[in-house]
C-alpha positions as CSV (number, residue, x, y, z in Angstrom):
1,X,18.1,-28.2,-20.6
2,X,19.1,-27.5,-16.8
3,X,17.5,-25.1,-14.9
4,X,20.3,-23.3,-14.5
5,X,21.4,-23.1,-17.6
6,X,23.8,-20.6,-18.6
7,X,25.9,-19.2,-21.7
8,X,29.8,-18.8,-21.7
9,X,29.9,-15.6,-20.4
10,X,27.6,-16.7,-17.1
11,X,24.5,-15.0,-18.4
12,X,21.0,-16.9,-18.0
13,X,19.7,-18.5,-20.7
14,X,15.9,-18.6,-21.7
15,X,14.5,-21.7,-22.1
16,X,11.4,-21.9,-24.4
17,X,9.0,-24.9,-23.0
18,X,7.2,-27.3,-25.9
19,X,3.5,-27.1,-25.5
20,X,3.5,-31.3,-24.2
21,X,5.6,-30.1,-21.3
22,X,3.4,-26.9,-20.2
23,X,1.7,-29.1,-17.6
24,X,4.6,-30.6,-15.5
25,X,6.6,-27.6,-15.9
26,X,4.1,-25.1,-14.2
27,X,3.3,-28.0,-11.7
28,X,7.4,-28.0,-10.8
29,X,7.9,-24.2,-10.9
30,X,4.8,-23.3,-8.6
31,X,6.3,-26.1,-6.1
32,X,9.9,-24.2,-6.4
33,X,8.4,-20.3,-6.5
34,X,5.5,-20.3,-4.5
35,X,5.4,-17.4,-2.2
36,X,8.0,-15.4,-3.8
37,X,6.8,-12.0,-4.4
38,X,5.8,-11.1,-7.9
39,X,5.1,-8.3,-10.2
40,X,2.9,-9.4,-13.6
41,X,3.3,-6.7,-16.6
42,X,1.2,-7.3,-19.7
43,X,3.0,-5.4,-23.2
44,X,0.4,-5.9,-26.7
45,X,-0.1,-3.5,-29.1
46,X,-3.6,-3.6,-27.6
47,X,-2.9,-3.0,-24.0
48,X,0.0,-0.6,-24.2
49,X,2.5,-1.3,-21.2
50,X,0.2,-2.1,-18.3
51,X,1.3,-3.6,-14.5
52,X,-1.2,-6.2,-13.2
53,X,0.2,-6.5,-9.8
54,X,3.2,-6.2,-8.1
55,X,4.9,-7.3,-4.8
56,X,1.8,-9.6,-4.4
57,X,2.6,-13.2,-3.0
58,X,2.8,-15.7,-6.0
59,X,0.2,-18.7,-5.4
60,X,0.6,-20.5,-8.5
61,X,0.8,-21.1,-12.3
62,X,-1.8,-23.5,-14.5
63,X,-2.5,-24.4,-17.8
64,X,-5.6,-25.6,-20.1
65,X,-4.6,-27.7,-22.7
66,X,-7.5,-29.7,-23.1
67,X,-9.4,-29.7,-26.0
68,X,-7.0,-27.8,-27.8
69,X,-7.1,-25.3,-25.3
70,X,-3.7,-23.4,-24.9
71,X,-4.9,-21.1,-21.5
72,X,-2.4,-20.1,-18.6
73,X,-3.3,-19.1,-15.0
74,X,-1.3,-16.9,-13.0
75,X,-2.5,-16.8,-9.4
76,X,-1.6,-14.8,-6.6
77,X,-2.1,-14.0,-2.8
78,X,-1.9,-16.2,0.2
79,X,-5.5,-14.7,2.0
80,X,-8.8,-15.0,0.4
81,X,-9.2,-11.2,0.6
82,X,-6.0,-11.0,-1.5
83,X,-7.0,-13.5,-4.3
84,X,-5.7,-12.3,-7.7
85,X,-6.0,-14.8,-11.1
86,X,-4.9,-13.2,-14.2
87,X,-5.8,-15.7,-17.7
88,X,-3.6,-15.8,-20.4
89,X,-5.4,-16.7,-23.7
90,X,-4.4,-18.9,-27.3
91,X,-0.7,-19.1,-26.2
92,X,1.8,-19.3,-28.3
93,X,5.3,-19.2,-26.6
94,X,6.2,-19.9,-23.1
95,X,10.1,-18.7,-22.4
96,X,11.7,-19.0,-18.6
97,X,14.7,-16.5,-17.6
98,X,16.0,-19.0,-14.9
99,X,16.9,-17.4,-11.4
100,X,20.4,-16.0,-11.1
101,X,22.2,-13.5,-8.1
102,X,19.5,-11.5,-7.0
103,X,16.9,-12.1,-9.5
104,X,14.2,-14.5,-9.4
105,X,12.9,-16.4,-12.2
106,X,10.9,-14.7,-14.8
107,X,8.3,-16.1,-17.0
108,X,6.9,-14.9,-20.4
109,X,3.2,-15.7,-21.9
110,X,2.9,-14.8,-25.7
111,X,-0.4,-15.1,-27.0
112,X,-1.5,-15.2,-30.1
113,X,-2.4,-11.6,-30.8
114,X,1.5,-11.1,-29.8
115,X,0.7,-9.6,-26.5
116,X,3.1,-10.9,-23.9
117,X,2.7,-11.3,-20.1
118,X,6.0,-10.7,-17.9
119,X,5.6,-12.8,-14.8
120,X,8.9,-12.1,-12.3
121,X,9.2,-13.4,-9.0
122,X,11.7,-12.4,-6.1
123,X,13.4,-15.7,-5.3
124,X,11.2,-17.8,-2.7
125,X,13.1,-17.6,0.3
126,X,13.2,-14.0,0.5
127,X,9.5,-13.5,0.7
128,X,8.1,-17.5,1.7
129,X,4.2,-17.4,2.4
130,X,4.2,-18.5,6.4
131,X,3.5,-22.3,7.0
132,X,-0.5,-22.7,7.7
133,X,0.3,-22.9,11.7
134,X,2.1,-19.8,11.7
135,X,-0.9,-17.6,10.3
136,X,-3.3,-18.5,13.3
137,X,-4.2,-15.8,15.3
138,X,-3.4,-16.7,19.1
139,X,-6.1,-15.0,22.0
């Protein structure tokens, strides 16, 4: 499935992502969203509505598999000082809300216990983390 994938009347589609293709998909999406801006919101039964972060720099996105692992990482911030990684836990579903118009893409985590964690991301070129050169200081 594209993408960009869309229904008849032009609205995304979610894609949901087969466990064997968890790997190279993050590995592709953090090389297309890195440095977009992104808010993470985690919904369970447990947990209630909580926001993780939001308007942080998005670093990355990971996952264990190993073992019969079934982990995501979500990583933000472009500084040490601003270092965030939130684990996801015995996941489930993976679904992507591609980016359209405005929006940026949007991933969500269901884990096993049914809580889900909302990953959505500006679109990268609104918000890019500078290139390495650009953040030295000059005297």
């Amino acid at each position: 499935m594209a993408n960009q994938a869309l229904n008849q009347s032009q609205q995304p589609v979610t894609q949901e992502i087969a466990p064997e293709q968890w790997i190279a998909f993050f590995a592709e999406f953090t090389r297309q969203h890195r440095g977009a801006h992104a808010r993470l919101d985690v919904l369970g039964t447990d947990v209630g509505y909580q926001v993780e972060t939001e308007n942080r720099p998005f670093d990355g996105v990971s996952t264990d598999v190993k073992d019969g692992e079934r982990n995501v990482w979500i990583t933000f911030g472009s500084t040490p000082d601003d270092h965030l990684t939130h684990g996801v836990h015995s996941v489930t579903v993976i679904r992507v809300l591609p980016p359209i118009g405005e929006s940026g893409a949007v991933v969500e985590v269901e884990s096993k216990d049914g809580t889900r964690t909302v990953l959505e991301l500006t679109r990268p070129e609104a918000f890019a983390l500078p290139p390495p050169a650009a953040q030295q200081v000059h005297s």
